[in-house]
C-alpha positions in Angstrom: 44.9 -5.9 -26.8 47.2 -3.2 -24.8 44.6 -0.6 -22.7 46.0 2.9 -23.8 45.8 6.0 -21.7 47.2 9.2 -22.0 46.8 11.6 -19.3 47.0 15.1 -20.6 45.5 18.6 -20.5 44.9 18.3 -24.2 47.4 21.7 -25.0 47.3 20.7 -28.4 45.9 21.1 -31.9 42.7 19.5 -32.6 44.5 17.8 -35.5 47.1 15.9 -33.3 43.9 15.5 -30.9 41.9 13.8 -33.4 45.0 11.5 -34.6 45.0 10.2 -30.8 41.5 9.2 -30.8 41.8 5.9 -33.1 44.2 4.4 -30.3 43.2 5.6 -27.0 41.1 3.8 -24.6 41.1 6.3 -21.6 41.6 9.9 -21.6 42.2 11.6 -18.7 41.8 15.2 -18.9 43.2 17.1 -16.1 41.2 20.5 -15.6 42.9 23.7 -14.2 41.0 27.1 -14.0 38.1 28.3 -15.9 39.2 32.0 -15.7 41.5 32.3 -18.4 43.7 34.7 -17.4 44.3 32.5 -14.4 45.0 29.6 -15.9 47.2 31.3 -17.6 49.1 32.4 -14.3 49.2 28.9 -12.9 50.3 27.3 -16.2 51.8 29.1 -18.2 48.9 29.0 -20.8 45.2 30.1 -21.4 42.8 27.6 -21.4 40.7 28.3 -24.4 42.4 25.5 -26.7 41.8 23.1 -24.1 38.4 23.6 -23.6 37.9 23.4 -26.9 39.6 20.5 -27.6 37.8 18.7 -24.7 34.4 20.0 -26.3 35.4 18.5 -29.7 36.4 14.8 -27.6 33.5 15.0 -26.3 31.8 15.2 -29.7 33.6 12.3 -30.8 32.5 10.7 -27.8 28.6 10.8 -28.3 28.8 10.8 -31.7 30.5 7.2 -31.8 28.6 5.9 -29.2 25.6 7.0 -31.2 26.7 5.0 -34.1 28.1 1.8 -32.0 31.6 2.7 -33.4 34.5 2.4 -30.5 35.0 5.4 -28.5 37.4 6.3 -25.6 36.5 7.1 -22.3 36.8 10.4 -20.7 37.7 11.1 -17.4 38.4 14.6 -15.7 41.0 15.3 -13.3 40.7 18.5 -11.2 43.4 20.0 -9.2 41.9 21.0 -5.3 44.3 24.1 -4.9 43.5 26.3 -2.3 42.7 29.9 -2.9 42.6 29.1 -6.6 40.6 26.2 -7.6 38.3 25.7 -4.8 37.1 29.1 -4.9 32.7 29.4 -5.3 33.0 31.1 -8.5 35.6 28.6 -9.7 33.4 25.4 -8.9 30.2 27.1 -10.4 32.1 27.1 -13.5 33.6 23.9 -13.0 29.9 22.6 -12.3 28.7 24.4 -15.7 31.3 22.6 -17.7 30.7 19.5 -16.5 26.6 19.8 -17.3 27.1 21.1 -20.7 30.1 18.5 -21.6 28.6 15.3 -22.3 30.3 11.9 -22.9 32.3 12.0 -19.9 32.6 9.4 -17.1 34.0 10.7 -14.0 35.9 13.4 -12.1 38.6 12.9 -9.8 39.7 15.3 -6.9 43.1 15.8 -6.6 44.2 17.7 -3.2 47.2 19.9 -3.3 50.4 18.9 -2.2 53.9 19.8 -1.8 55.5 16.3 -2.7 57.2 17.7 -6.0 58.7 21.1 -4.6 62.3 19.9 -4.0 62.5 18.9 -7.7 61.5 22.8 -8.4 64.5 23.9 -6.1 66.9 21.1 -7.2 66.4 22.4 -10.6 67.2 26.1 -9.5 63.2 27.1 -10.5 60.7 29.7 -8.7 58.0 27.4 -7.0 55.5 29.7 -8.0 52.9 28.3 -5.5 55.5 28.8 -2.5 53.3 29.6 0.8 50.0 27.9 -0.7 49.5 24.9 1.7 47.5 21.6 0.9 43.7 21.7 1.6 41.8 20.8 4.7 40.6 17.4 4.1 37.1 18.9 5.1 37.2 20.8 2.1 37.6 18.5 -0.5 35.7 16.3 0.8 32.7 19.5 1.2 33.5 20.0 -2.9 33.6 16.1 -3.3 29.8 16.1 -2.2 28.8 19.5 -3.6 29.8 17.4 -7.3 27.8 14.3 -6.1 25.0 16.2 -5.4 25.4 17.2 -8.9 24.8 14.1 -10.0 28.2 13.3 -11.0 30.8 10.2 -10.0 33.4 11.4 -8.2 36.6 9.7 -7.4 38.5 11.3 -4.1 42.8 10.7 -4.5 44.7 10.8 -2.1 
């Protein structure tokens, strides 16, 4: 069969959300802000529908596993931004989540970079993050083992 993964923030209805389920093998979930009102800033959006809808994946998740029916896999992704993401408050909530969401594989630990900004100025657009610089590898790798000692798999990207 064809492996089927859709890697997303899950900005959606849970009705389209729950379409996807029958024919996806792998969702990877990338995980912004917990404060709202910053997620909003750095997205564009608030991030109550997406926790929600990882909260009712998650559901499906356990709940098909409990009943041997097929299941996709969940995976989060989480953004290492500095002065934003990597903040203590922000990774005792990210730590929260990931106790209380069950069903879930792993978490991968994706460092800031400036790769894409050219695309942002070829375009004519405001880089919004202009100034914010990638994160000392120390740091991500601190956070990396702060999640491990957690309890949870984490995968380091470079």
């Amino acid at each position: 069969g064809i492996h089927t993964t859709l890697d997303t923030s899950l900005f959606t209805s849970t009705e389209v959300l729950e379409s996807l389920v029958p024919y996806t093998d792998l969702f990877m979930v990338s995980l912004k802000h917990f404060d709202s009102d910053t997620h909003k800033c750095l997205t564009g959006v608030p991030n109550e529908r997406i926790l929600y809808n990882i909260r009712s994946l998650s559901k499906i998740i356990v709940q098909n596993n409990r009943l041997k029916k097929a299941a996709p896999r969940l995976w989060f992704r989480y953004m290492v931004l500095p002065g934003y993401t990597d903040t203590k408050k922000n990774l005792k909530a990210l730590i929260a989540f990931l106790h209380k969401t069950k069903g879930w594989e792993l978490i991968e630990l994706l460092p800031y970079h400036t790769y894409g900004v050219y695309k942002w100025e070829k375009l004519g657009l405001k880089y919004t993050l202009s100034g914010v610089k990638p994160p000392e590898p120390s740091k991500v790798i601190d956070i990396k083992k702060m999640l491990e000692e957690e309890g949870f798999k984490v995968l380091l990207s470079e």
